[in-house]
mmCIF file of the protein (N, C-alpha, C, O) and its ligand, coordinates in Angstrom:
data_MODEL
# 
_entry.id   MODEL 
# 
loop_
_entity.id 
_entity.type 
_entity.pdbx_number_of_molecules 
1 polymer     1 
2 non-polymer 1 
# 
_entity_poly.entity_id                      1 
_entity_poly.type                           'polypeptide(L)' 
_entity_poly.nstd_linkage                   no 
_entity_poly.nstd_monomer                   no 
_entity_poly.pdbx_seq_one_letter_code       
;(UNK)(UNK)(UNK)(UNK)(UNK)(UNK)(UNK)(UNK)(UNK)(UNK)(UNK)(UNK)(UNK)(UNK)(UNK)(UNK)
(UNK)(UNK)(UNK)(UNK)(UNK)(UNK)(UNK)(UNK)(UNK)(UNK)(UNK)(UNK)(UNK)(UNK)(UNK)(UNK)
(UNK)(UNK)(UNK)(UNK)(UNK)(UNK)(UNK)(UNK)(UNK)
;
_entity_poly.pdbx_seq_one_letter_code_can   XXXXXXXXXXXXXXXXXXXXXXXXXXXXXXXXXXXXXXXXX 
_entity_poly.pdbx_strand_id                 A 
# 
loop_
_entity_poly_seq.entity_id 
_entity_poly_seq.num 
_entity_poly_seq.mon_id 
_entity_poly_seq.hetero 
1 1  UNK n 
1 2  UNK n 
1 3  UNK n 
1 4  UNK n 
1 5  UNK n 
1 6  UNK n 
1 7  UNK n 
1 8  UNK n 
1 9  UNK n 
1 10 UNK n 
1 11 UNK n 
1 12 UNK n 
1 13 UNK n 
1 14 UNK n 
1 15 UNK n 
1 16 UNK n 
1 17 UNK n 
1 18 UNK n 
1 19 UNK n 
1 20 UNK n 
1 21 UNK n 
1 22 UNK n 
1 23 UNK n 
1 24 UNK n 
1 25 UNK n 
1 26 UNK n 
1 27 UNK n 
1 28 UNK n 
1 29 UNK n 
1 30 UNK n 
1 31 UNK n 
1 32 UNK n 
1 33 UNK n 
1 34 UNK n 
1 35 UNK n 
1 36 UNK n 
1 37 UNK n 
1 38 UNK n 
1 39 UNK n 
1 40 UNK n 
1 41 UNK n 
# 
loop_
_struct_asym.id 
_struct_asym.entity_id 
A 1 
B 2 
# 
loop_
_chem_comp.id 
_chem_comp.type 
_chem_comp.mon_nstd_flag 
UNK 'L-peptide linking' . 
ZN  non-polymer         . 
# 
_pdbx_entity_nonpoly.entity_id   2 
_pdbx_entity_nonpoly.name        ? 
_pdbx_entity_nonpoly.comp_id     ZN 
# 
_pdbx_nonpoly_scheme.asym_id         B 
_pdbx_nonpoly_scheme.entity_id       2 
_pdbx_nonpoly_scheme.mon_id          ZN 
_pdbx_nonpoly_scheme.ndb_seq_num     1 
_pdbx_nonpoly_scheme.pdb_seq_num     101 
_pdbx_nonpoly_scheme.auth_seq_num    101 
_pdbx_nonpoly_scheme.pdb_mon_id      ZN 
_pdbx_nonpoly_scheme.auth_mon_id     ZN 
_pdbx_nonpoly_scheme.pdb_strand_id   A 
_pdbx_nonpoly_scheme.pdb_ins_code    . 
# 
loop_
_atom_site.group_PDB 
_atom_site.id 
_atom_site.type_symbol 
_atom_site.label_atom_id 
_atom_site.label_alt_id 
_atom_site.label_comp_id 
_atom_site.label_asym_id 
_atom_site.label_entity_id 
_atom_site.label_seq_id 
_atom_site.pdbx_PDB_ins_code 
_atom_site.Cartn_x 
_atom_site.Cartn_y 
_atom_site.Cartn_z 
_atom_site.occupancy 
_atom_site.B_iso_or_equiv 
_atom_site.pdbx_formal_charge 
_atom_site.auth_seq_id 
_atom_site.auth_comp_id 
_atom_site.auth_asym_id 
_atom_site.auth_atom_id 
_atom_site.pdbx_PDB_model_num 
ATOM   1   N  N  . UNK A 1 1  ? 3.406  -4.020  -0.534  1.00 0.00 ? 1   UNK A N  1 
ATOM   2   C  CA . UNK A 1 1  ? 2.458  -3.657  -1.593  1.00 0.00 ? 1   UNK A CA 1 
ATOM   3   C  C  . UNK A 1 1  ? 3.218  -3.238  -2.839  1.00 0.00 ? 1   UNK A C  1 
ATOM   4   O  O  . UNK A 1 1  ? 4.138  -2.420  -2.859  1.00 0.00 ? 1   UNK A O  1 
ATOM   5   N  N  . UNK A 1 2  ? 2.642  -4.002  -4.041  1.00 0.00 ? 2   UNK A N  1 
ATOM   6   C  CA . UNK A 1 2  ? 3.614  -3.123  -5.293  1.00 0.00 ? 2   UNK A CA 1 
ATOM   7   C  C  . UNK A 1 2  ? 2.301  -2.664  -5.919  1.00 0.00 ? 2   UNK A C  1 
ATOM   8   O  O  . UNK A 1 2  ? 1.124  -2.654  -5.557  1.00 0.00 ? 2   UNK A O  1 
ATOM   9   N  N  . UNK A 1 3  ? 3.251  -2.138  -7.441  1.00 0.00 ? 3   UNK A N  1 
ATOM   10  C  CA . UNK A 1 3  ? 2.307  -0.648  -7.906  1.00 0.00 ? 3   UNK A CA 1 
ATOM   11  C  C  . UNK A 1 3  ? 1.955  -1.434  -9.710  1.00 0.00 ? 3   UNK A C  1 
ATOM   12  O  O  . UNK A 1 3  ? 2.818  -2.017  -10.368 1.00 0.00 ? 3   UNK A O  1 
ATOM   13  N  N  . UNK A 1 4  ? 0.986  -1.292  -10.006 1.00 0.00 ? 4   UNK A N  1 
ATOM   14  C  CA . UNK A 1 4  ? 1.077  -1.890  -11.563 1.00 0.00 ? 4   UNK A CA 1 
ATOM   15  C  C  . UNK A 1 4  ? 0.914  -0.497  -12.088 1.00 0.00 ? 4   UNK A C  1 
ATOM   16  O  O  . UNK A 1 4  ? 0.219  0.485   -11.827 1.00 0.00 ? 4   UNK A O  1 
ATOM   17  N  N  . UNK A 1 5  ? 2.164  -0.941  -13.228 1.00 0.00 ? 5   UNK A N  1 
ATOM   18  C  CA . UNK A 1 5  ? 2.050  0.852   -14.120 1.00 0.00 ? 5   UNK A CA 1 
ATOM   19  C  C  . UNK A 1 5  ? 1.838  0.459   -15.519 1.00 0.00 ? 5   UNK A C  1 
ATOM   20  O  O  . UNK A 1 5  ? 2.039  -0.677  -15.948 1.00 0.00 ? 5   UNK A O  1 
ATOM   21  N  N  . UNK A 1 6  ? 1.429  1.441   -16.194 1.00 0.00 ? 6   UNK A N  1 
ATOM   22  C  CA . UNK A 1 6  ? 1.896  1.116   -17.584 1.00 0.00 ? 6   UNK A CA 1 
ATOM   23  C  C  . UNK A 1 6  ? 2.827  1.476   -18.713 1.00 0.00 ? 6   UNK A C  1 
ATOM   24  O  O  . UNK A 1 6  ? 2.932  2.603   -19.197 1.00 0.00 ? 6   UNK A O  1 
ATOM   25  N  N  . UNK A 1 7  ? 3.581  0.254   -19.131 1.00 0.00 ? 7   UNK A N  1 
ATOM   26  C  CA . UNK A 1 7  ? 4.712  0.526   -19.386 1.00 0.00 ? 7   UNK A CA 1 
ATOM   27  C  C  . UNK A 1 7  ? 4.710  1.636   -20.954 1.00 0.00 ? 7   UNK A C  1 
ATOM   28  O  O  . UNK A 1 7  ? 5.796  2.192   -21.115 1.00 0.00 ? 7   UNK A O  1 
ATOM   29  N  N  . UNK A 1 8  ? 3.893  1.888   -21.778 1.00 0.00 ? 8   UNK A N  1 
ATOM   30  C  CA . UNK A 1 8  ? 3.596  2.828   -22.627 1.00 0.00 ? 8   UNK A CA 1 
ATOM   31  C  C  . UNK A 1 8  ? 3.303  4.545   -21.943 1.00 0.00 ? 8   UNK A C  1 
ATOM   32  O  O  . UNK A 1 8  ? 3.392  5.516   -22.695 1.00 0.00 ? 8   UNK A O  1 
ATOM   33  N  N  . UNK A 1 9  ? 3.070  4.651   -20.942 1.00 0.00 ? 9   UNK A N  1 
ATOM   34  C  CA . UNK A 1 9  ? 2.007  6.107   -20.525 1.00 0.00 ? 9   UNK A CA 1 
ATOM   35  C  C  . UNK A 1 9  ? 2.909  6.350   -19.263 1.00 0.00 ? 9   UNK A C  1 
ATOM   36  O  O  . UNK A 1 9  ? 3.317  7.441   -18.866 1.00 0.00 ? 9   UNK A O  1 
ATOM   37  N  N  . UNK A 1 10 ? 3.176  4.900   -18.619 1.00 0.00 ? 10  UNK A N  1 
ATOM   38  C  CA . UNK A 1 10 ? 3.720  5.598   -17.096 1.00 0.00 ? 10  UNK A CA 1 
ATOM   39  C  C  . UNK A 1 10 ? 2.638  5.456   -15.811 1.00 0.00 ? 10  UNK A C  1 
ATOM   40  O  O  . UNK A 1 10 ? 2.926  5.541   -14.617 1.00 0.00 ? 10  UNK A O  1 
ATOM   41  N  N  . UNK A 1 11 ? 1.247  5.204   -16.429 1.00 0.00 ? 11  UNK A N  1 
ATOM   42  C  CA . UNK A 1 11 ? 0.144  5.479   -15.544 1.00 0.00 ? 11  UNK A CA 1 
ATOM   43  C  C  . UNK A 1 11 ? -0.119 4.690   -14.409 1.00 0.00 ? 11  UNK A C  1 
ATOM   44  O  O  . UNK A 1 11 ? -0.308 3.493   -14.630 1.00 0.00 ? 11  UNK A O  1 
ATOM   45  N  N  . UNK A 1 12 ? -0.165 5.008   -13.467 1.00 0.00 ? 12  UNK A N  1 
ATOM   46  C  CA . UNK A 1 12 ? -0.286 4.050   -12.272 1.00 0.00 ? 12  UNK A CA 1 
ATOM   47  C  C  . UNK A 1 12 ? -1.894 2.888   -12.377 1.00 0.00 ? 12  UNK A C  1 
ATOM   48  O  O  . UNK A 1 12 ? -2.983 2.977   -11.809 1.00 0.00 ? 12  UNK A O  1 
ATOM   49  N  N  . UNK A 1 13 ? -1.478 2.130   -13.121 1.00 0.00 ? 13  UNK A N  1 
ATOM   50  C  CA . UNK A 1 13 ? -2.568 1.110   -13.349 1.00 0.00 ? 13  UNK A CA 1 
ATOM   51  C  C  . UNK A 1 13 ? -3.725 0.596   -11.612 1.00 0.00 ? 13  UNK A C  1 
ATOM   52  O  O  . UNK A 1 13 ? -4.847 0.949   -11.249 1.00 0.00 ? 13  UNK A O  1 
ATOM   53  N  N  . UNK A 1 14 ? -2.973 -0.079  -11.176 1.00 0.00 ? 14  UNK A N  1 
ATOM   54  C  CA . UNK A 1 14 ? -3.577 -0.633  -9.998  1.00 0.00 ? 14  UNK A CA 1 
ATOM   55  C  C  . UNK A 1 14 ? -2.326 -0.867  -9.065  1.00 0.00 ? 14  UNK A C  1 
ATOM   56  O  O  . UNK A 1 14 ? -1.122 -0.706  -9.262  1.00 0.00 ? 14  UNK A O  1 
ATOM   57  N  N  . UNK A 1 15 ? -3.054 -1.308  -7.969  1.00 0.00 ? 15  UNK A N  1 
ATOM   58  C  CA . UNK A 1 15 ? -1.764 -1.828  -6.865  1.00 0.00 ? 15  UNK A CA 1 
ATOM   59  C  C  . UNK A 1 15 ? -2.393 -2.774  -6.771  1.00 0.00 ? 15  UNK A C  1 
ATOM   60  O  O  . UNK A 1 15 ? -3.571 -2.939  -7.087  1.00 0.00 ? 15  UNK A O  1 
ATOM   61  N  N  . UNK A 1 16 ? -1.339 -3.808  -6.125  1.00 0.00 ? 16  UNK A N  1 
ATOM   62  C  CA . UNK A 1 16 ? -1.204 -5.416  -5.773  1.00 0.00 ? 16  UNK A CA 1 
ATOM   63  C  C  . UNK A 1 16 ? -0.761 -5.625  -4.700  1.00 0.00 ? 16  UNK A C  1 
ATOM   64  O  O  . UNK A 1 16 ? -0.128 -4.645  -4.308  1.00 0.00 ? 16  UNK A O  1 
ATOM   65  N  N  . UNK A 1 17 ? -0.777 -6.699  -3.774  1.00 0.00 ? 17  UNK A N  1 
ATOM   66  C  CA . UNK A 1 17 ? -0.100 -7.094  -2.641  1.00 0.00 ? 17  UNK A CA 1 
ATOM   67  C  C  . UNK A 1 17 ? 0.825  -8.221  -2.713  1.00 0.00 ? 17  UNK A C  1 
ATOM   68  O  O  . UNK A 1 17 ? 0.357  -9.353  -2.595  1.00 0.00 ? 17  UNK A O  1 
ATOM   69  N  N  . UNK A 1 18 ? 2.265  -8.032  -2.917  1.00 0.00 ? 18  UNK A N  1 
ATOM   70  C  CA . UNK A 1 18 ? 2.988  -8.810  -3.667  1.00 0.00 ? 18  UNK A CA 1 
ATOM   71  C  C  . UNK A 1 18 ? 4.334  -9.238  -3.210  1.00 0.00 ? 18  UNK A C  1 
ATOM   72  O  O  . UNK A 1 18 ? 5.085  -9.289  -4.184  1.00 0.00 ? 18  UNK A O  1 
ATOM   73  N  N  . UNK A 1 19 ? 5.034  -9.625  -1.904  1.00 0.00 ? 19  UNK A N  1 
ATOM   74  C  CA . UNK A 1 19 ? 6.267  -9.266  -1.286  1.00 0.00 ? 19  UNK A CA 1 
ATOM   75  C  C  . UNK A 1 19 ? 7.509  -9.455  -2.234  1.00 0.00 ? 19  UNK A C  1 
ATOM   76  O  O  . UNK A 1 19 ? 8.624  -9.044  -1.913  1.00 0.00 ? 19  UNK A O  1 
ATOM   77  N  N  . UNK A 1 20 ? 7.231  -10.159 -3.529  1.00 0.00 ? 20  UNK A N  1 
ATOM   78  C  CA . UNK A 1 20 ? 8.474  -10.882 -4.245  1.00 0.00 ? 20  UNK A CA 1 
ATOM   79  C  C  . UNK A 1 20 ? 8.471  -9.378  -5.090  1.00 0.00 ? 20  UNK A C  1 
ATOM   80  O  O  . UNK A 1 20 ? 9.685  -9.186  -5.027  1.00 0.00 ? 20  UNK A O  1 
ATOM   81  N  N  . UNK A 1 21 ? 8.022  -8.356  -5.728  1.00 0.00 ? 21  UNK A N  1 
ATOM   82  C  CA . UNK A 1 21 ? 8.453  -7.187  -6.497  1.00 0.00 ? 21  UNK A CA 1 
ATOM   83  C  C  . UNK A 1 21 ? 7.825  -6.092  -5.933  1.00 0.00 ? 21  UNK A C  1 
ATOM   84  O  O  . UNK A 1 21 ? 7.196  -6.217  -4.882  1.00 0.00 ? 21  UNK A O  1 
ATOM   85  N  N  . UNK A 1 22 ? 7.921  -5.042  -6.503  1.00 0.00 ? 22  UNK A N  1 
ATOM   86  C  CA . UNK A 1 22 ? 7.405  -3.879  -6.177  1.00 0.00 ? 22  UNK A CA 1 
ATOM   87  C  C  . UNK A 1 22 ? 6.790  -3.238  -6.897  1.00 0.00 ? 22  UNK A C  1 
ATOM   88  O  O  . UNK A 1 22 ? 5.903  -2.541  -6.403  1.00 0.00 ? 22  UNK A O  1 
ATOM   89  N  N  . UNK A 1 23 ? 7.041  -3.207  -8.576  1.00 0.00 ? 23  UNK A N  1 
ATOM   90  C  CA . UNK A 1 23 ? 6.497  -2.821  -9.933  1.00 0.00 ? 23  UNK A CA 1 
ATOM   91  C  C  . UNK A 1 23 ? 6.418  -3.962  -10.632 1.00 0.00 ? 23  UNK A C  1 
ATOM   92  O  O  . UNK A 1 23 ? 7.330  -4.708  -10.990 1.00 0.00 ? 23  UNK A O  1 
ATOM   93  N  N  . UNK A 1 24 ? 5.107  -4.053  -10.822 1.00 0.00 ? 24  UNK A N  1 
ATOM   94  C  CA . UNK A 1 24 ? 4.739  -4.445  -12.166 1.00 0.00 ? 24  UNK A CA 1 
ATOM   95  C  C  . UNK A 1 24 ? 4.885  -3.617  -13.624 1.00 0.00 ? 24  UNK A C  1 
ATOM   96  O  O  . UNK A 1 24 ? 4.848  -2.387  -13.593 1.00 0.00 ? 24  UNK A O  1 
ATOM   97  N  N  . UNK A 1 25 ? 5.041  -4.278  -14.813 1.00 0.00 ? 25  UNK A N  1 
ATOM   98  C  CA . UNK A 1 25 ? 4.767  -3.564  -16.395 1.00 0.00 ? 25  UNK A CA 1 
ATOM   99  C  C  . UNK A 1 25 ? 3.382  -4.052  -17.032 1.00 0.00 ? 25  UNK A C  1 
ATOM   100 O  O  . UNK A 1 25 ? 3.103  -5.242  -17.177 1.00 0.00 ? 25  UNK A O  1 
ATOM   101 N  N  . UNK A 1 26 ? 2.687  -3.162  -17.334 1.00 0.00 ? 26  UNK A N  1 
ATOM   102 C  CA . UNK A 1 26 ? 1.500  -4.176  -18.233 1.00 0.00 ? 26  UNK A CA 1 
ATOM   103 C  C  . UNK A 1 26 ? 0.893  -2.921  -19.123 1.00 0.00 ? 26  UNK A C  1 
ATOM   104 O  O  . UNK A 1 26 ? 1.409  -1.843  -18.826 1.00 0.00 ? 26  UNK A O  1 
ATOM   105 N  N  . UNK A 1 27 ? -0.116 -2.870  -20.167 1.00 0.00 ? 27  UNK A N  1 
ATOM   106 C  CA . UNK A 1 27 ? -0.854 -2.093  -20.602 1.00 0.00 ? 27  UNK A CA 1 
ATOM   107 C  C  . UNK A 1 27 ? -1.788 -1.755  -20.128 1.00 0.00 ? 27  UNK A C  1 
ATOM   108 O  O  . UNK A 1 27 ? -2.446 -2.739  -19.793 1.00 0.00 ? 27  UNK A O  1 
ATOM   109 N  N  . UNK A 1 28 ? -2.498 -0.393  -19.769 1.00 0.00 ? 28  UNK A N  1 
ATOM   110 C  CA . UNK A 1 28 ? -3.492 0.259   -19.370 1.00 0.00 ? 28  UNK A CA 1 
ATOM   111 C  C  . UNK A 1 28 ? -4.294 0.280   -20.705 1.00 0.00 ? 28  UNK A C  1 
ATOM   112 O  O  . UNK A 1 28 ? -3.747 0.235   -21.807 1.00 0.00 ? 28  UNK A O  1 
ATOM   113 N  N  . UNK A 1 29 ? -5.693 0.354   -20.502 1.00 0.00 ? 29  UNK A N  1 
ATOM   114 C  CA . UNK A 1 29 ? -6.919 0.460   -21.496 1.00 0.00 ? 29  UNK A CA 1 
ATOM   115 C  C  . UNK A 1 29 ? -6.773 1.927   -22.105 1.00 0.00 ? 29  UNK A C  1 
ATOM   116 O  O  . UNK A 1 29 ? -7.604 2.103   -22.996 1.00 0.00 ? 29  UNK A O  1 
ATOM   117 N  N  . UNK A 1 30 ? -6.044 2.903   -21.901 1.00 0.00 ? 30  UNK A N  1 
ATOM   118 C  CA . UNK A 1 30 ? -6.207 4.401   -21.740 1.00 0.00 ? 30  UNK A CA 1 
ATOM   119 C  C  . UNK A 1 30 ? -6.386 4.526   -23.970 1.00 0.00 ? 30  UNK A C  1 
ATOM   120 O  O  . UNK A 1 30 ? -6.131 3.647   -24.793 1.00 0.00 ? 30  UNK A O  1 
ATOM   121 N  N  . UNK A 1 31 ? -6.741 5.519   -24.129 1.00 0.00 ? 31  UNK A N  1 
ATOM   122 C  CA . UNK A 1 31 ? -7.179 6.185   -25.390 1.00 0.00 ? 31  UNK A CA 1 
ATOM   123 C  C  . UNK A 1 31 ? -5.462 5.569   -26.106 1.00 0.00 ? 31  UNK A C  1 
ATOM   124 O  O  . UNK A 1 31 ? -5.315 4.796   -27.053 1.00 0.00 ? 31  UNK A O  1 
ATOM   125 N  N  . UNK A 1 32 ? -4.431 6.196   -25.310 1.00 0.00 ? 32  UNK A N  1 
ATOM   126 C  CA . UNK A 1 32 ? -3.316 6.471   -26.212 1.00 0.00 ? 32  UNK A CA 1 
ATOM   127 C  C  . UNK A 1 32 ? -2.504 5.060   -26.126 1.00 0.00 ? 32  UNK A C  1 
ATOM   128 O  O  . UNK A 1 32 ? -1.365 5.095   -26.592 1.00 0.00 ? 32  UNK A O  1 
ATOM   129 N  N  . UNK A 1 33 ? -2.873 4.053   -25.686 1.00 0.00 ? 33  UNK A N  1 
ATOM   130 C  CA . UNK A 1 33 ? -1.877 3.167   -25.119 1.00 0.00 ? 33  UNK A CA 1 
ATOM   131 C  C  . UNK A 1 33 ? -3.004 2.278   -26.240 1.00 0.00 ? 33  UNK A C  1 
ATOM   132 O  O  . UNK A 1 33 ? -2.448 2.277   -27.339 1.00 0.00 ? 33  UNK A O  1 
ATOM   133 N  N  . UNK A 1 34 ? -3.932 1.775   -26.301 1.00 0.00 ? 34  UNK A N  1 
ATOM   134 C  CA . UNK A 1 34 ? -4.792 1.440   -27.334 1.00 0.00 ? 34  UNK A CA 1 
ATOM   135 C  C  . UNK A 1 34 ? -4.536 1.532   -28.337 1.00 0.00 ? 34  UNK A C  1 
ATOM   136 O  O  . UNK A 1 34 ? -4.480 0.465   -28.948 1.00 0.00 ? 34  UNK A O  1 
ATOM   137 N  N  . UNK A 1 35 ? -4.272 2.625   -29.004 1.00 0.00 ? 35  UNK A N  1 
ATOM   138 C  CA . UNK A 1 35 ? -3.631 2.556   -30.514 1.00 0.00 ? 35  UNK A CA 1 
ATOM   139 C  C  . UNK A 1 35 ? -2.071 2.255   -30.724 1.00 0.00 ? 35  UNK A C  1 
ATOM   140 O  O  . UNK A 1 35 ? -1.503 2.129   -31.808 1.00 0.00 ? 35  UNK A O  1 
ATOM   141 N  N  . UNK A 1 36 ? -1.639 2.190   -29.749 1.00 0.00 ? 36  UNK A N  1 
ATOM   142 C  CA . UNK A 1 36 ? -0.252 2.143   -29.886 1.00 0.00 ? 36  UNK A CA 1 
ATOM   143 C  C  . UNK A 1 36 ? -0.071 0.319   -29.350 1.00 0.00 ? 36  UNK A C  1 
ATOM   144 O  O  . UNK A 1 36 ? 0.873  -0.209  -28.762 1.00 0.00 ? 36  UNK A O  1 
ATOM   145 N  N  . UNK A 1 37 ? -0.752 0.004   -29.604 1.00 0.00 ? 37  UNK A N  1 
ATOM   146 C  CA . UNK A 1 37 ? -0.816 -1.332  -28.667 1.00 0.00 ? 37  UNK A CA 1 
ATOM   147 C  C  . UNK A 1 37 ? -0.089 -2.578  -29.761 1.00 0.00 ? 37  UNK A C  1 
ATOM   148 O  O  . UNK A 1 37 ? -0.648 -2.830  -30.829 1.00 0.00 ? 37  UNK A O  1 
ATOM   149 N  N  . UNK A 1 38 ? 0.813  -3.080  -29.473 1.00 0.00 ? 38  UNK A N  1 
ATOM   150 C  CA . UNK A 1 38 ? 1.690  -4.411  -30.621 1.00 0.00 ? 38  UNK A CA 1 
ATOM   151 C  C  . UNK A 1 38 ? 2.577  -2.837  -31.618 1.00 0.00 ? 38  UNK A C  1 
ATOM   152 O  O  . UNK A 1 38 ? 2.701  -2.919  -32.840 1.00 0.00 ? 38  UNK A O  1 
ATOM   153 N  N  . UNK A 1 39 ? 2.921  -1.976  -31.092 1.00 0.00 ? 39  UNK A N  1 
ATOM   154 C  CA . UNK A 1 39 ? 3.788  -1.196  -32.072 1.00 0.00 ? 39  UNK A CA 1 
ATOM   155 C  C  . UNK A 1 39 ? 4.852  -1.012  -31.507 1.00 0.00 ? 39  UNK A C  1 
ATOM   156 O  O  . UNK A 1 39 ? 4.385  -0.315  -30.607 1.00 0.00 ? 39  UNK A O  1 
ATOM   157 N  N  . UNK A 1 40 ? 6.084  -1.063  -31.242 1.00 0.00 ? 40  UNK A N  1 
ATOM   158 C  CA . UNK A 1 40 ? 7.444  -0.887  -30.892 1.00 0.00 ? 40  UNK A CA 1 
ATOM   159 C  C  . UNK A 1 40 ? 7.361  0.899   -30.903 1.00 0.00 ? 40  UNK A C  1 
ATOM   160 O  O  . UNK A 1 40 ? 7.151  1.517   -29.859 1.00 0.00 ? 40  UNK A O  1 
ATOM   161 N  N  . UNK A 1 41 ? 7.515  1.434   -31.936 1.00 0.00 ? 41  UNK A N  1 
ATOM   162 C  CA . UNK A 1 41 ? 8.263  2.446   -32.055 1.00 0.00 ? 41  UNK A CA 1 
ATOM   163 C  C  . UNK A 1 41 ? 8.018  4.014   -31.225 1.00 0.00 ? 41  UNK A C  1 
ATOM   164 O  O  . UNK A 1 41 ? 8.808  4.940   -31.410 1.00 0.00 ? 41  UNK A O  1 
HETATM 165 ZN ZN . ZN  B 2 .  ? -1.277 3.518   -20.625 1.00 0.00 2 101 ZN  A ZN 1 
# 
């Protein structure tokens, strides 16, 4: 089983059933990850 997090917040998004990784990176919908969303810095 791996874990989807998000790579802005840290937040444990969802889990997956996945034998080839263990973590996923993706964006969560959350308030703060939303505005910060296409910004690098
Ligand atoms: Zn987030």
């Amino acid at each position: 089983m791996g874990t989807l997090i998000c790579h802005t917040c840290n937040a444990t998004i969802d889990h997956f059933e996945d034998e080839k990784v263990t973590f996923l990176y993706s964006n969560c919908e959350c308030e703060n990850c939303s505005q910060n969303n296409g910004d690098n810095e």
